[in-house]
C-alpha positions as CSV (number, residue, x, y, z in Angstrom):
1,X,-43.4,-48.9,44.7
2,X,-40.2,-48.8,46.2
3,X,-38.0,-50.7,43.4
4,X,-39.8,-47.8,40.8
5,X,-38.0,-45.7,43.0
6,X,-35.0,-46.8,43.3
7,X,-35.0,-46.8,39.5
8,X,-35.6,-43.5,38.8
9,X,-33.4,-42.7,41.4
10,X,-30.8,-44.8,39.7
11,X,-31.7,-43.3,36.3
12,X,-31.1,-39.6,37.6
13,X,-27.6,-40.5,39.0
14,X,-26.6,-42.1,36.1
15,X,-28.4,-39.3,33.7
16,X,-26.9,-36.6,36.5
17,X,-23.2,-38.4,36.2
18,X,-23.2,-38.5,32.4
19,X,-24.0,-34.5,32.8
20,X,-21.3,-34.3,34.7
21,X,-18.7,-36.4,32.7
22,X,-20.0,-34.2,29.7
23,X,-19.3,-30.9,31.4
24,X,-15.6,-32.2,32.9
25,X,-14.7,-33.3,29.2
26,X,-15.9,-30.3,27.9
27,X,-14.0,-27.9,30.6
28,X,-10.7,-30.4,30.0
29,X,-10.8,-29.5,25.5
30,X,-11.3,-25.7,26.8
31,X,-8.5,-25.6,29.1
32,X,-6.2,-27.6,26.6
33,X,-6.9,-25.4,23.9
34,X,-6.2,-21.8,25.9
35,X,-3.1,-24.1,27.1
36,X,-2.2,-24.3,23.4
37,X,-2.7,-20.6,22.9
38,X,-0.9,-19.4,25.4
39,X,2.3,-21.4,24.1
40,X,1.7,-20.0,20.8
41,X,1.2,-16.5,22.7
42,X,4.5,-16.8,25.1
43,X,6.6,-17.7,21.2
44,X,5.1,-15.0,19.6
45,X,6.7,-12.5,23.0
46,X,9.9,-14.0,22.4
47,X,10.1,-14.0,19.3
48,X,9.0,-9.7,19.5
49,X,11.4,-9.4,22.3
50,X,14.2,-10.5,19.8
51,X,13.4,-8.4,17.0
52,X,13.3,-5.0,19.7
53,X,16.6,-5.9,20.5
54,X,17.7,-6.7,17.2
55,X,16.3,-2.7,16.3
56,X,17.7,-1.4,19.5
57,X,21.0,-2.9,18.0
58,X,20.3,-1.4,14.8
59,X,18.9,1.8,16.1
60,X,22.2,2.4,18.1
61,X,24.6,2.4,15.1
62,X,22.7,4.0,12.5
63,X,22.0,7.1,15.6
64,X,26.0,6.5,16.1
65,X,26.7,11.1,16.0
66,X,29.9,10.0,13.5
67,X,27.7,8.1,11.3
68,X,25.3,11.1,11.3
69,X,28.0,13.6,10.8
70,X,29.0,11.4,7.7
71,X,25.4,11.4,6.1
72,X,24.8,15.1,6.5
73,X,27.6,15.9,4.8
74,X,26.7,13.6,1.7
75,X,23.6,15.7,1.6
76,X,24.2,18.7,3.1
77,X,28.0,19.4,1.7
78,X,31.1,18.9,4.1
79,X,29.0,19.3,7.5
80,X,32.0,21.7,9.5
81,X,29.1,24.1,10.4
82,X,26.9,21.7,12.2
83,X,27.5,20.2,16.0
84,X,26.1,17.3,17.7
85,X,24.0,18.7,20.5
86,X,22.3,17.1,23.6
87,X,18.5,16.6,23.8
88,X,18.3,19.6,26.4
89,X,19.8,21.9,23.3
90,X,17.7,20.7,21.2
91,X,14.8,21.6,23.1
92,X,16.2,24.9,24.4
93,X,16.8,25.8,20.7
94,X,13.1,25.6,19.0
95,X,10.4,27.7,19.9
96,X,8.0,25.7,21.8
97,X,4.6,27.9,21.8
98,X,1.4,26.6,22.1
99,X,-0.5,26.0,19.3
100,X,-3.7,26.7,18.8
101,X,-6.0,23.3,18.7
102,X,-7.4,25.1,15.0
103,X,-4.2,26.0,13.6
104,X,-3.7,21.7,14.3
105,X,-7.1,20.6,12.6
106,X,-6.3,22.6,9.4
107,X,-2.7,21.5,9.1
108,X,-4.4,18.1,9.2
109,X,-6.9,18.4,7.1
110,X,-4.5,20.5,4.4
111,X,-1.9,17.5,5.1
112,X,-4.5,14.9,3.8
113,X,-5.8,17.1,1.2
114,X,-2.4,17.6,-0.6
115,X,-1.5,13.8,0.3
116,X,-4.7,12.9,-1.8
117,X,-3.7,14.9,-4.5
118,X,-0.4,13.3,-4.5
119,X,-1.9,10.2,-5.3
């Protein structure tokens, strides 16, 4: 009686460390692969934070007011009447009503209306 037992008490441990084995092997893949995500992740963020700068770069000489100065007076003739103003002129200078949240909706809707025209 008591050797029966001891082997079933010997079975369970051994069926009890194989569950556990299982589940640590198991637990070890999972954390390797988010490991392997999260390089992939961390190259993908540097590899974004070099293209912002890389636009930032660009952003800053194509916004150069010169440069600007240049292309509106391809387009608009030789540009003596326009000035480069501030952002706090440029807001002083349009007329910032409210608009009315249907005036929106059917500018929308007439926006995608004509757009599918276009096409």
């Amino acid at each position: 009686m008591i050797k029966a037992r001891r082997i079933v008490l010997c079975g369970v441990m051994i069926i009890a460390a194989v569950g556990v084995g299982l589940f640590v092997t198991i637990i070890a893949q999972d954390t390797q692969e988010l490991q392997r995500h999260e390089r992939l992740l961390k190259k993908e963020v540097a590899q974004d934070a070099e293209r912002i700068k890389v636009l930032q770069a660009e952003w800053a000489y194509l916004t150069r007011p010169d440069y600007l100065v240049q292309i509106v007076s391809q387009v608009e003739g030789d540009g003596s009447d326009w000035r480069i103003m501030k952002g706090a002129d440029m807001v002083a200078s349009r007329d910032l009503r409210p608009v009315e949240a249907s005036r929106l909706a059917s500018a929308s809707v007439d926006a995608g209306h004509q757009a599918s025209k276009a096409q």
